[in-house]
N, C-alpha and C positions, 0 to 999 in steps of 0.2 A: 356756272351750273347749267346742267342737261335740261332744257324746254321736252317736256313730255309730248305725248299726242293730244291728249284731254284739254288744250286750252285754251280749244275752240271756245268750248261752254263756260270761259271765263266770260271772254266776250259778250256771247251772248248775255249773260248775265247780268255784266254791267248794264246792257240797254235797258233789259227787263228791270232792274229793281232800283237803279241807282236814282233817289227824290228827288225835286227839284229843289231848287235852294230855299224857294220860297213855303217848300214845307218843314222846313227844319226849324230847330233853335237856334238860338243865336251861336253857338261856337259850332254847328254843322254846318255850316260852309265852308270851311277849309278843312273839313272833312271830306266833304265832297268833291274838294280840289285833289287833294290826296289820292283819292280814291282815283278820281280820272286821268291823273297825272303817273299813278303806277297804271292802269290799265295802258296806256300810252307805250312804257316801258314794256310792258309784254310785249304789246303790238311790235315794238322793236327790238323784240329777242332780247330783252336786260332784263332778267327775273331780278337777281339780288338788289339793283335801283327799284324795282316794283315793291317786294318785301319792304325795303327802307319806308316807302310814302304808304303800301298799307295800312304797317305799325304805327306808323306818325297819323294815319284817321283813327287808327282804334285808341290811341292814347287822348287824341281829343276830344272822341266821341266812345267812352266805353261801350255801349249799345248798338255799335254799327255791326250789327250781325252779317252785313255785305262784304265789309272789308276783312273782319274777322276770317272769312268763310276763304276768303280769295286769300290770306296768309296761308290758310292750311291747306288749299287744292297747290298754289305757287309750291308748297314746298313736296306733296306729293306727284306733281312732275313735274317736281325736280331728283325725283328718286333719294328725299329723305323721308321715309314714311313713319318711321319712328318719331319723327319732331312734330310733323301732320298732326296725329291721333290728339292730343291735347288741345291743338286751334281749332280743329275742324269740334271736338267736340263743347268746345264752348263756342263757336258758331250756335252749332244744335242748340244749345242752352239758352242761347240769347231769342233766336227762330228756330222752335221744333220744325216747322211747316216746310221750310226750305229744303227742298227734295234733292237740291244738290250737292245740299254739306251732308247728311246719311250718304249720299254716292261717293263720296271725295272719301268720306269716315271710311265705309266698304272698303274701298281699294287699297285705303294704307293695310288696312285692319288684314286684306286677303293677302298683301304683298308681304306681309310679317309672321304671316305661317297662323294667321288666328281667324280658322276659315268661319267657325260656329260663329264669331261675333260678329263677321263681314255679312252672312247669311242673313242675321237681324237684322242692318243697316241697308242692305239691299233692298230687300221684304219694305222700309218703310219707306226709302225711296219709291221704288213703283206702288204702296198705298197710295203716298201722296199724288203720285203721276203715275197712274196706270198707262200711259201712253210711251214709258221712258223705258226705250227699247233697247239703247245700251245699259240701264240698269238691267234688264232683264237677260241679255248676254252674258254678263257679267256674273248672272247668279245663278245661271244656268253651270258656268263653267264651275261657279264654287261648291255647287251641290253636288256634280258629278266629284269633284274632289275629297268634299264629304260623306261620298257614299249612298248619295239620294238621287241615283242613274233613273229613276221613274221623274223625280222632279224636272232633271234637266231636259230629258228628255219631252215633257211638260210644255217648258218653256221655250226650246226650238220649236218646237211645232208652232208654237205662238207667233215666234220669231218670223219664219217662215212664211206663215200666214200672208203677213203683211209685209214682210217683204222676201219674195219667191226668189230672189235673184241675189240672194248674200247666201255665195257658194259656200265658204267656211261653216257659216251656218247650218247648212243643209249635210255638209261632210261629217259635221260632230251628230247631227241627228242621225245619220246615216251608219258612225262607230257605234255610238251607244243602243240601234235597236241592234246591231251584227253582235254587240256585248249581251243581250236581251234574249237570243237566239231567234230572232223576227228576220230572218236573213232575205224571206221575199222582200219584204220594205224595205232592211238596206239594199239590196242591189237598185230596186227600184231609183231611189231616192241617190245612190251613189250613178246611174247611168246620166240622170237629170243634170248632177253637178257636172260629170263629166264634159256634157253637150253644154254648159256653159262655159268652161274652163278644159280645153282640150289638150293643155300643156304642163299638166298637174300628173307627176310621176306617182306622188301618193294616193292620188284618187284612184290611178289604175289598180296598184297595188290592193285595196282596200279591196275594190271594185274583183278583182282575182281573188283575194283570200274567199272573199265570199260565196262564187260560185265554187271553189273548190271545197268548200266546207257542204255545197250543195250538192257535190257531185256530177257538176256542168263541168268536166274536164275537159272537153276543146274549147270551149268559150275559156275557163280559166285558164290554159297553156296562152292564148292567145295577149288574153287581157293582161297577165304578167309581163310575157314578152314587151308587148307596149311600156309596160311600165320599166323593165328595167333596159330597154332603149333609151326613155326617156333622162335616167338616170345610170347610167354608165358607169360610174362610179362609186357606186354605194351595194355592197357587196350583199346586203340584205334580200334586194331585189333580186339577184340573180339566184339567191337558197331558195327563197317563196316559187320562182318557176320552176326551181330543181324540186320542190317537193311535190309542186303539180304533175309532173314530167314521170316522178316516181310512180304517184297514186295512177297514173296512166299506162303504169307500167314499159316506159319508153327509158328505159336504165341505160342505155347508154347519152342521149339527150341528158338526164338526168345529173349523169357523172360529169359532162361537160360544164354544166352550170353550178354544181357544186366546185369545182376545179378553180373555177371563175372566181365564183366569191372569196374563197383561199388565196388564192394570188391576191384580189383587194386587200384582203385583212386575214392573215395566217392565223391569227386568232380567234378566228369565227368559229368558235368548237361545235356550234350544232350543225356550221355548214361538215365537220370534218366527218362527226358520230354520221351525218346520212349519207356521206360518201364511202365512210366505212361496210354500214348496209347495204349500199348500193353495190358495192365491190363483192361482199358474201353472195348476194343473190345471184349476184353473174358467177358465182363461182372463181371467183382470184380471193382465195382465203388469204394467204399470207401479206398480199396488199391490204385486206380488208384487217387485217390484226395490227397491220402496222398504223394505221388511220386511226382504229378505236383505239388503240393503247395509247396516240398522244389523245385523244379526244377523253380517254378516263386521267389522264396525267394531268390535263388541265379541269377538267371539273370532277371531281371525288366522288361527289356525292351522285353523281349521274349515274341512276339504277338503271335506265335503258341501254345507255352507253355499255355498263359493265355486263348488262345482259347478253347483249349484242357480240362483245368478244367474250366472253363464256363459251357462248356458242359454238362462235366460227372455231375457237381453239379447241373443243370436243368434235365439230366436224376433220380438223388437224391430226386427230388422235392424242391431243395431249389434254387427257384426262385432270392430270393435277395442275395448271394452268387451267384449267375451263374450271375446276369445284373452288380454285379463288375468288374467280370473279362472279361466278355465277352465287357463290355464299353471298358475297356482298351486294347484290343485287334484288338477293332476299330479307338483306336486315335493311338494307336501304328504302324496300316497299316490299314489304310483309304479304300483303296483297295480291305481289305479283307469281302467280299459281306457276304461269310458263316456266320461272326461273327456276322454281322448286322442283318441276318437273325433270330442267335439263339437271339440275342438279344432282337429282337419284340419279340420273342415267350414269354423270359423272363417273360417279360415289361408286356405281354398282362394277365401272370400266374400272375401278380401281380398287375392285376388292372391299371395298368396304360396306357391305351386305346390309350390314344394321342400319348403319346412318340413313342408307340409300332409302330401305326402307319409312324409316321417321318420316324420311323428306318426302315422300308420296306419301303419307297418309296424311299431311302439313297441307299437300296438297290438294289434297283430296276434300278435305276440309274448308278451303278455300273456295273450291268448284259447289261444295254444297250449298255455301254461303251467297255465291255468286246465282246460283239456281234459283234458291230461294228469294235472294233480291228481285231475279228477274218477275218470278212468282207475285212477290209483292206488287214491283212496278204495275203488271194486269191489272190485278185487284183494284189500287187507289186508280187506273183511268178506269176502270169498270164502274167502280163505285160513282167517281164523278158525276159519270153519265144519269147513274139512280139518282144526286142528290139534283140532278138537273132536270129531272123529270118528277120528283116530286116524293121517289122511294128511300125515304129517308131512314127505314129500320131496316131494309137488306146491304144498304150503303153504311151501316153501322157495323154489321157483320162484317161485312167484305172487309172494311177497316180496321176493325180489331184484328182480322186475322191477317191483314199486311203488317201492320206493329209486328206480330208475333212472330210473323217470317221475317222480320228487318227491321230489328229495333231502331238501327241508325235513318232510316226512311224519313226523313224530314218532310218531306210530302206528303206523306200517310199520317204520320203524327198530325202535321198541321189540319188534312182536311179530315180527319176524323175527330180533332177538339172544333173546328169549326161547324162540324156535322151535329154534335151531339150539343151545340150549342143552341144549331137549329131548331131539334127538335127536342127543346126544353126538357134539357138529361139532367142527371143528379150535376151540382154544380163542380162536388169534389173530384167529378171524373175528368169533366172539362178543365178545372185548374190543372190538374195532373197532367193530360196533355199537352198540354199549352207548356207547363214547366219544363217538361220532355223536350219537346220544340227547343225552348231558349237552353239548353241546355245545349242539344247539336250546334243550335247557330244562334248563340247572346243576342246579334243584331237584326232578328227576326222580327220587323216591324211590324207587320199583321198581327202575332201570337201579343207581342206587348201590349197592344192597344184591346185584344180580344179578352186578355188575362186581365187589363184593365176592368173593361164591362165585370168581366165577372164577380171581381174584388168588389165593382160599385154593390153591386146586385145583391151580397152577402153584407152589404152595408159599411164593408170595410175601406172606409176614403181616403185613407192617409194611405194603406197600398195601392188603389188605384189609380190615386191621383199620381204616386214614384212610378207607375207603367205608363200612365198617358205623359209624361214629362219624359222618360227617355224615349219613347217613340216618338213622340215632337222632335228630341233632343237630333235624332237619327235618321230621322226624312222628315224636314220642314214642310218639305209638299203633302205629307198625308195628311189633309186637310181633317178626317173626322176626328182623329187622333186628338188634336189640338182644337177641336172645338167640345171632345169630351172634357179636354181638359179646362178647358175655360168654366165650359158650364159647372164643372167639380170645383174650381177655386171659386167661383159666384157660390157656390153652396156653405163654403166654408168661410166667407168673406175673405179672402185673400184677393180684394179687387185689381193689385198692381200687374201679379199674373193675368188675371182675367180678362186685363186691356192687353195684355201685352200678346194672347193667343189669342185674343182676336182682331188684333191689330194685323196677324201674320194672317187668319184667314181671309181677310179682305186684300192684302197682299197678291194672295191667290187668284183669289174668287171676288174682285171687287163688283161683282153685282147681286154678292150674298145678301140678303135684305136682312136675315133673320142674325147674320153676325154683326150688321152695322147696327141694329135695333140692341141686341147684348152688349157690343161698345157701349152704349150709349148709356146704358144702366150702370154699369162698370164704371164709366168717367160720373156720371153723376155720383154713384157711392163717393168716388175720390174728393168730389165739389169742383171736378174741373166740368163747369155748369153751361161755357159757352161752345166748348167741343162734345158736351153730351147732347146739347139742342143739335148741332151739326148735325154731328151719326142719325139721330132722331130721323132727324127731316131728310138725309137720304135714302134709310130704313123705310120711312114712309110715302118715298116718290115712287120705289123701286117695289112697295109691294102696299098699296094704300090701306090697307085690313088692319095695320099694322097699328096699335091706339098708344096710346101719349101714356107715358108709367105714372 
């Protein structure tokens, strides 16, 4: 068997916990021999000798939550994580407290594709050990997997914090605010890692996308370049500086490093579609036709691609060639006005009057649509600005009439149910909103936790409490979310929930007073009497006001 990385903190752990003889009963001593006799075996790289003397302490001593614990980390690296989940969680059963069998739990749990229950396991490792920073790496990477890009990002920074010089570290916090659209903080934050790590091809890479996404086009030409220096062989790098190269309008550079990456990997179809472009602009149409036609032969569905040779084959003159691709350009992204545009032109080059026409008023259609969004988009930042200063009935107006120019505006819906929430509006109008909201986007974790409120408000617990449960469910990190939710299952007495969402907000936020004070009540309802004095008495260190239930 394959020795993982992790087992270092076997070791350690044997120091830390393993009793002396003289505290055991009588048949834990040759438990304890067990026990130090497979640690041995780690030490010298024999897991499967280690398993054997584990099993043979936990057969003598059913209750050796130690050894228990060290069966199921041995066989998570060992990269059997499927066998793990069973040992590690009767470890748990035997020692809830032990913060390293939740982390050993976590990894088989994330390594098995089962990110939501790794998420849990995580959350109660770092309760237990707020200080357990690979737990918190760990669950940083699982929330960003899960969709909780606010969490992770959370969590890096924490990471970071303490320790400024774990460059991967600072790299993932660096993707995730450039994913966030925070692109000053990543470049910041990606120049840092750099100047620690100055032989990291993807830092540069990263480090270019971002100012070219800024519009720092010679700092980006630059900083690509570096990067696919650095890596020579990875055809990727060389399209990322042909695209800078592009946007800098330096088309012939451009074509060169599109050229490049093709020769790497002749399959690199987005490197082909912008060398095709690149070829139209300079005007060599028939070059350029020949590039997007293998570039739409290998991806179909590519509406840009077939845009693109539409085009160049109506600047060819070839009318009925350009109204093919340029039609499927149209059913491909309905959206896309330009295509409809060349389309009529097409249509019109070839006689066909009518069509031509449809397709410019399809058009036309599309541009009022487009008008009107942009229309909207003023509005909801206009309004903002009123709800931030305090005009919260002309930011009511301004919002309804963004909806009404761009029903699809998720921005508008959302801060216009959030507005009228503000200022304590009919509640039916705020639900409606809100529903609108998770309607464009289901995983709209604000609207869920606000449609929550609202459901409490009209007294309806059994729907608020299913909206603070899947916004729990969908970013663990939005802490109020899930401490509405706790305070809802304490209402209804469903105490097992109630421990369990505020077991994840001290997770978070372990110097919540007022959530360890809620534990504490929660495990008392259960009769778990000696963990509800705990929470107690650190609810009460952490904020003394705090009185005995």
């Amino acid at each position: 068997m394959k020795i993982g990385p992790q087992l270092f903190w076997l070791f350690l752990l044997a120091s830390l916990v393993t009793p002396s003889v003289a505290q055991q009963p009588a048949s834990a001593p040759s438990a304890t021999l067990h026990r130090q006799e497979g640690i041995r075996d780690l030490q010298n790289r024999e897991p499967q000798k280690a398993l054997e003397h584990f099993r043979a302490a936990v057969r003598i001593d059913p209750q050796d939550a130690e050894s228990q614990f060290l069966i199921g980390a041995v066989l998570c690296d060992s990269g059997q994580s499927e066998a793990a989940v069973p040992e590690l969680l009767k470890a748990i059963e035997l020692n809830p407290r032990l913060h390293i069998s939740h982390y050993y739990l976590a990894l088989s749990l994330d390594r098995l594709g089962r990110t939501a229950e790794a998420i849990v396991e995580y959350q109660e490792a770092l309760r237990l050990k707020p200080e357990f920073h690979d737990a918190r790496y760990a669950l940083s990477a699982a929330c960003w997997k899960h969709g909780d890009l606010d969490g992770a990002i959370r969590l890096l920074r924490e990471i970071i914090e303490v320790k400024p010089d774990f460059a991967e570290a600072r790299f993932n916090l660096a993707l995730g605010l450039k994913q966030k659209g925070d692109l000053d903080e990543a470049i910041k934050e990606l120049q840092i890692v750099i100047r620690s790590e100055p032989a990291q091809a993807r830092f540069y890479l990263a480090l270019g996308q971002a100012l070219a996404e800024k519009h720092k086009l010679v700092e980006a030409v630059e900083t690509l370049r570096q990067a696919a220096d650095l890596a020579p062989d990875n055809p990727e790098y060389r399209y990322n500086l042909g695209i800078a190269l592009k946007q800098k309008d330096d088309f012939v550079a451009a074509e060169k490093e599109f050229r490049g990456a093709l020769k790497l990997n002749p399959g690199y179809t987005l490197s082909r579609r912008a060398l095709g472009l690149v070829l139209r602009q300079k005007g060599e149409l028939q070059a350029a036709i020949e590039e997007l036609r293998a570039a739409v032969a290998a991806s179909p569905d590519d509406a840009e691609a077939r845009h693109n040779l539409g085009t160049a084959l109506l600047k060819l003159n070839d009318p009925e060639g350009a109204i093919v691709e340029l039609g499927q350009a149209a059913r491909l992204d309905p959206r896309l006005s330009e295509a409809r545009i060349n389309l009529a032109q097409a249509l019109r080059k070839a006689g066909r009057v009518e069509e031509a026409r449809r397709e410019m008023e399809a058009s036309e259609r599309i541009m009022t649509q487009k008008a009107n969004a942009g229309r909207a988009l003023i509005l909801t930042e206009t309004a903002a600005q009123r709800v931030k200063a305090g005009d919260l009935k002309t930011a009511i107006v301004e919002l309804r009439e963004a909806v009404s120019l761009n029903p699809e505006s998720l921005e508008a819906c959302f801060l216009l149910a959030s507005t009228l929430r503000k200022s304590s509006a009919d509640p039916m109008e705020i639900t409606k909103s809100l529903r609108r909201v998770l309607e464009l986007n289901p995983k709209h974790v604000p609207a869920r936790y606000q449609l929550g409120l609202a459901f409490e408000s009209q007294g309806k617990m059994a729907e608020a409490m299913e909206e603070y449960r899947t916004a729990a469910e969908l970013a663990p990190s939005f802490i109020e979310a899930r401490r509405a939710f706790g305070k809802a299952a304490m209402q209804v007495k469903d105490w097992e929930t109630a421990t369990r969402q505020f077991r994840g907000v001290i997770a978070w936020t372990p110097n919540d007073a007022a959530a360890h004070h809620q534990l504490s009540l929660a495990l008392k309802a259960l009769g778990q009497l000696d963990e509800a004095e705990y929470e107690l008495r650190v609810a009460q260190k952490l904020n003394p006001a705090l009185k005995s239930p």
